[in-house]
C-alpha positions as CSV (number, residue, x, y, z in Angstrom):
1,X,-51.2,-31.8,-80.2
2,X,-48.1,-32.7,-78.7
3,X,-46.0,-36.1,-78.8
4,X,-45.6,-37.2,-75.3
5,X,-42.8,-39.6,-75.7
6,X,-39.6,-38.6,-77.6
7,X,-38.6,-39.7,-81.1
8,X,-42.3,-39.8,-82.1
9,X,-43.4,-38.0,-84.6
10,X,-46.5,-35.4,-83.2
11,X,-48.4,-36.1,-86.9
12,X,-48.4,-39.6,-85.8
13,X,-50.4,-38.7,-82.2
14,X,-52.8,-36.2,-84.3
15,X,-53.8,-38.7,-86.9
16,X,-54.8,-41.6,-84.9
17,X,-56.6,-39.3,-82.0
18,X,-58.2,-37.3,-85.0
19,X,-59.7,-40.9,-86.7
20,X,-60.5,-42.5,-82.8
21,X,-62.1,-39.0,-82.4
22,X,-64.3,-38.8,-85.8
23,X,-65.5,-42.9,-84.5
24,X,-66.3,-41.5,-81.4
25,X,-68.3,-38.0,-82.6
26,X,-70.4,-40.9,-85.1
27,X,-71.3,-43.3,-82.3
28,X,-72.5,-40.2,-80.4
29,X,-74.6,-38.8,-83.2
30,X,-75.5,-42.4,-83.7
31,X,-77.1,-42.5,-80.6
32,X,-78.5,-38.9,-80.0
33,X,-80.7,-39.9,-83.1
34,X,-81.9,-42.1,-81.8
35,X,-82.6,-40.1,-78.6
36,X,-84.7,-37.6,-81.4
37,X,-81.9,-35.0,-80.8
38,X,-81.2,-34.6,-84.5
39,X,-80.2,-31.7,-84.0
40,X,-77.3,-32.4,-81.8
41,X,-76.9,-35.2,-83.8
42,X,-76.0,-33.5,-86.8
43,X,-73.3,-31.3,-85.3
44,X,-71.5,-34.6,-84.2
45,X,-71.7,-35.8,-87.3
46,X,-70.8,-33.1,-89.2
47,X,-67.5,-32.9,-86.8
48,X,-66.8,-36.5,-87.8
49,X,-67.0,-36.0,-91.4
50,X,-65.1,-32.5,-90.9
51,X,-62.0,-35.0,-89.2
52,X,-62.6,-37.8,-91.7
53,X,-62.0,-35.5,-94.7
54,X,-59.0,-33.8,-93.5
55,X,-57.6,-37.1,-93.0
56,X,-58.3,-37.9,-96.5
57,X,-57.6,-35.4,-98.2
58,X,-54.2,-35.1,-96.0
59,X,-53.2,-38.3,-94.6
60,X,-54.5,-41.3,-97.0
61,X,-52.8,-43.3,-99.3
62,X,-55.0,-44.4,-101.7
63,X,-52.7,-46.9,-103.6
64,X,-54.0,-50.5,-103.6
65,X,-50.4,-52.4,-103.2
66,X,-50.3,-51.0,-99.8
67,X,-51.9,-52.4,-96.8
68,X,-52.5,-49.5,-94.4
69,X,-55.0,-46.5,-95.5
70,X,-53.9,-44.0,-93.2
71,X,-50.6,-42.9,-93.1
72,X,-48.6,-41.6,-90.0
73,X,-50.0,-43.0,-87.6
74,X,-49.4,-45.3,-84.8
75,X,-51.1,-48.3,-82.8
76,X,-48.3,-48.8,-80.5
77,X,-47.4,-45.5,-79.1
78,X,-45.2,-47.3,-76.0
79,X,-42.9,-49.8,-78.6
80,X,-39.8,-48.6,-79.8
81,X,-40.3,-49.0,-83.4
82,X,-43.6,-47.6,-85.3
């Protein structure tokens, strides 16, 4: 994935879409479920948890004096400063 907007990093674009993506992928399994596609279900959540892991296994900080969890990533794509 590519940064669309100069002097940000692409890491930060990847890690937010990948964690938006994984909550997405859950509330879809969430509600194919209950649909009785557990099938389909499964394969959503399996992709969420595939996403989730790689993020933190990758991307996490796991120390407790620090306030975000994961790292590189940004909320405000359009402000100057991230």
């Amino acid at each position: 994935m590519c940064g669309l907007k100069k002097g940000i990093a692409n890491d930060a674009i990847t890690e937010t879409a990948a964690a938006i993506a994984a909550c997405g992928f859950i509330e879809i399994a969430e509600h194919l479920k209950e649909l009785g596609k557990e099938s389909e279900a499964e394969t959503y959540m399996q992709a969420a948890l595939k996403l989730l892991k790689a993020l933190a296994d990758n991307r996490c900080n796991w120390d407790t004096e620090i306030d975000n969890l994961l790292e590189k990533c940004t909320a405000a794509y359009h402000d100057a400063n991230h």
